[in-house]
N, C-alpha and C positions, 0 to 999 in steps of 0.2 A: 583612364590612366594618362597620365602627363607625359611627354615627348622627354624630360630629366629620371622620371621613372622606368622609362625603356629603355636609356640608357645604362644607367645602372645594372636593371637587369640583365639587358645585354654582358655586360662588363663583367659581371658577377659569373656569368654563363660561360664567358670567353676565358676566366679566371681560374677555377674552380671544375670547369664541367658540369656545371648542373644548374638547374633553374627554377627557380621558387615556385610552387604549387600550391594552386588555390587552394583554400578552404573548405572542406564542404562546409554544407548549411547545416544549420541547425536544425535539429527534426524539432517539431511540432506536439507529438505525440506524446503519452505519458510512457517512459520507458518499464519495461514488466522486472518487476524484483525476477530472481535464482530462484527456481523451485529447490528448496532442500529435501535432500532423501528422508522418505522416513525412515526415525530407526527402527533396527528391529526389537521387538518386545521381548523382556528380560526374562527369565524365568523363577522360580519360585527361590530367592533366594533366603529369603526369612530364616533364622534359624529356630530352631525348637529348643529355649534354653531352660524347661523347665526340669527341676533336678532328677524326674526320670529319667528324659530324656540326655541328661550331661550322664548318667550312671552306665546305662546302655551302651553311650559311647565307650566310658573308660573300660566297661566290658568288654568289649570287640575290638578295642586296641589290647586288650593280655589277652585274650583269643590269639588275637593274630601274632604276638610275641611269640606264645604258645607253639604253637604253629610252625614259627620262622626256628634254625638250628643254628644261626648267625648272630652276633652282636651290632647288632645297628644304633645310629645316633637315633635318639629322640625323636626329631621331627623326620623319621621314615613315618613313622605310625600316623604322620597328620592325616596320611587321605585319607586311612580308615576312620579317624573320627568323621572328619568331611563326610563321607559317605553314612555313616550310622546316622549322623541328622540331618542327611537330605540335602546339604549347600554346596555350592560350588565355590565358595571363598570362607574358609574359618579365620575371624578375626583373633587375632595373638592373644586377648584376656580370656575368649572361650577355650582356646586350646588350653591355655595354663588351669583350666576351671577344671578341664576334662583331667588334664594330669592329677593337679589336687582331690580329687575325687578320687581317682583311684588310687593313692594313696592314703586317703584317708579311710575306704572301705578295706584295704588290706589287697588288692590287686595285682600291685607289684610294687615295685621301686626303685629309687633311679643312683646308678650308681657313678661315681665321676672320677674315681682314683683310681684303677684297676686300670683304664686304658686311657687315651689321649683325648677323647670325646666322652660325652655323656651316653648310657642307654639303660634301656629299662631291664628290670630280672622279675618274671611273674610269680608270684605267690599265690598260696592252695588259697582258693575262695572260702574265704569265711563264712559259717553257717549263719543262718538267722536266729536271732534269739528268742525263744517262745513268748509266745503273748502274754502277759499277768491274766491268770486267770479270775474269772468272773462268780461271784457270788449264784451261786445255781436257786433257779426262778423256776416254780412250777410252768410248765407248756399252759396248761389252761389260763394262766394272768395274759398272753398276748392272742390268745383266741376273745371274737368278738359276743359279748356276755350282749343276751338280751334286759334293755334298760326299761323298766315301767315308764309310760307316759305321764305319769300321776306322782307326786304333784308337776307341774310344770317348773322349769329353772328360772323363769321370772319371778315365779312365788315366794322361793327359800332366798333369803338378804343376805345368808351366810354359807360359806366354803363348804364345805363337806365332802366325804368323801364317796365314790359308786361301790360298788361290788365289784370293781375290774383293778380297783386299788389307784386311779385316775381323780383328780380335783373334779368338783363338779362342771367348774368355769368348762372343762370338756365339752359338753352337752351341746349338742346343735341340732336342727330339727330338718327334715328334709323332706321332698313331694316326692311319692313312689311312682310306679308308670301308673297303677290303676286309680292315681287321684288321692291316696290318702296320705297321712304325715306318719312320720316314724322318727323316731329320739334315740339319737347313737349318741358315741364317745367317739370324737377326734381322736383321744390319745390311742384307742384301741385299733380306730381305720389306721392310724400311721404305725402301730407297732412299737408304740414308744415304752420305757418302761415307767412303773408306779412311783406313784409319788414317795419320798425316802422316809415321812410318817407312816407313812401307809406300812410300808416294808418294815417298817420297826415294831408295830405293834402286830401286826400278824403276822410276819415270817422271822421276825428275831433278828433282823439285819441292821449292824449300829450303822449310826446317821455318819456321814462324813464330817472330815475333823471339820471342812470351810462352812457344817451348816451348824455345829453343835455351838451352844452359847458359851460364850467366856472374856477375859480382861480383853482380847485382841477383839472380838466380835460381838459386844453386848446385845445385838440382833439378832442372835439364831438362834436356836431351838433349846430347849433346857433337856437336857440327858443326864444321863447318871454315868457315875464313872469307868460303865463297860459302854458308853456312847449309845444306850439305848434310849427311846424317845421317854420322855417322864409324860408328858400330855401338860393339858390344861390352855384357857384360852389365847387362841392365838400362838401355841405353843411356849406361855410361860406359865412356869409351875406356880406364881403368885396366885393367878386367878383360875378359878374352876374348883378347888378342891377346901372350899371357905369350911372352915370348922372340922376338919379330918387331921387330926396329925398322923395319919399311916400314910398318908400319900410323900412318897419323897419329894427331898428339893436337890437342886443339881447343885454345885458347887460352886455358881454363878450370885447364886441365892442366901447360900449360905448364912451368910454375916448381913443382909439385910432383912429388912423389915416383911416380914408375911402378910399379904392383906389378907383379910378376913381370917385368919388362923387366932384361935386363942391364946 
């Protein structure tokens, strides 16, 4: 340092009080980043938005209206939905989801003129409405019918039907534990029901309107006008019944041409 720079310094010192300080050095090293805290891990907040689970909810909010002897605004009831699926944040379009729902099932309702805020009034739970009932099926069509191994299902070119009232295409073949083969029906391992020929010609049961044939459906099945199956190949009364005029024709057929009829 120059003899003009200690001057100054001086000067500066004698001026001020105070005196310029060195610099440190520059470190050499690479300086270490901030360790950041880890966060802590979130928990389950997913909600369950499937419509059981939004029903549930609107149930256990008119539970708890039920419950409560008070008129509360609306979003008191949020933390009970919050809590019926499990989250700890209900976004605003799930809640509206939960109210519309119970609304829509008959739950309660929400009333906005009576007092200066909005709240819910619960209503008698609606009954369930009984099932449409089902065309009654002997017990023995879903027990498993023992199937001859003869002929084989490679053999027959064409559909037909088992004894269990199943297509043939059913048929599969299996190794038992003691080494031999045995010929089931698929439709009858899984419990399915018979084919809807099958049920027409021996239980009396009409085909449904989407299989029977007509102007909308030229491909279904030809039935008669109680929707019973008429038969013939492939399910058209054209073919199979060549030279019979006792056999009916479906009303599909009518006003066409019969093959092989005289």
């Amino acid at each position: 340092m120059t003899d003009d720079s200690r001057n100054v310094d001086r000067m500066f010192e004698e001026m001020f009080g105070f005196s310029e300080k060195p610099k440190p050095p520059k470190s050499t090293s690479t300086p270490v980043p901030p360790q950041k805290r880890p966060k802590r891990p979130k928990g389950n907040t997913t909600p369950d938005v499937t419509p059981e689970a939004v029903e549930r909810a609107a149930k256990a909010v008119r539970d708890a209206v039920v419950a409560s002897n008070r008129k509360r605004p609306v979003k008191t009831w949020k933390e009970i939905a919050k809590e019926s699926l499990g989250v700890s944040y209900l976004k605003t379009s799930l809640w509206k989801s939960v109210i519309d729902r119970g609304i829509e099932r008959g739950l309660f309702k929400q009333d906005s003129k009576t007092l200066s805020f909005t709240y819910l009034i619960a209503l008698d739970e609606p009954e369930k409405e009984p099932e449409p009932s089902l065309p009654e099926v002997s017990a023995e069509v879903w027990t498993l019918k023992p199937v001859p191994p003869e002929p084989p299902p490679e053999e027959r070119r064409y559909t037909y039907h088992l004894a269990c009232g199943h297509p043939s295409g059913n048929l599969r073949k299996r190794t038992l534990e003691d080494g031999t083969e045995e010929v089931y029906c698929v439709g009858c391992e899984l419990k399915s029901p018979p084919d809807h020929r099958w049920m027409s010609e021996n239980r009396g049961i009409p085909m449904p309107e989407r299989r029977r044939r007509s102007e909308a459906n030229p491909t279904g099945d030809c039935c008669d006008e109680n929707g019973q199956y008429i038969g013939g190949l492939e399910g058209d009364c054209r073919y199979g019944h060549l030279k019979d005029e006792s056999k009916p024709v479906c009303a599909y057929h009518a006003d066409k041409p019969l093959w092989g009829r005289k």
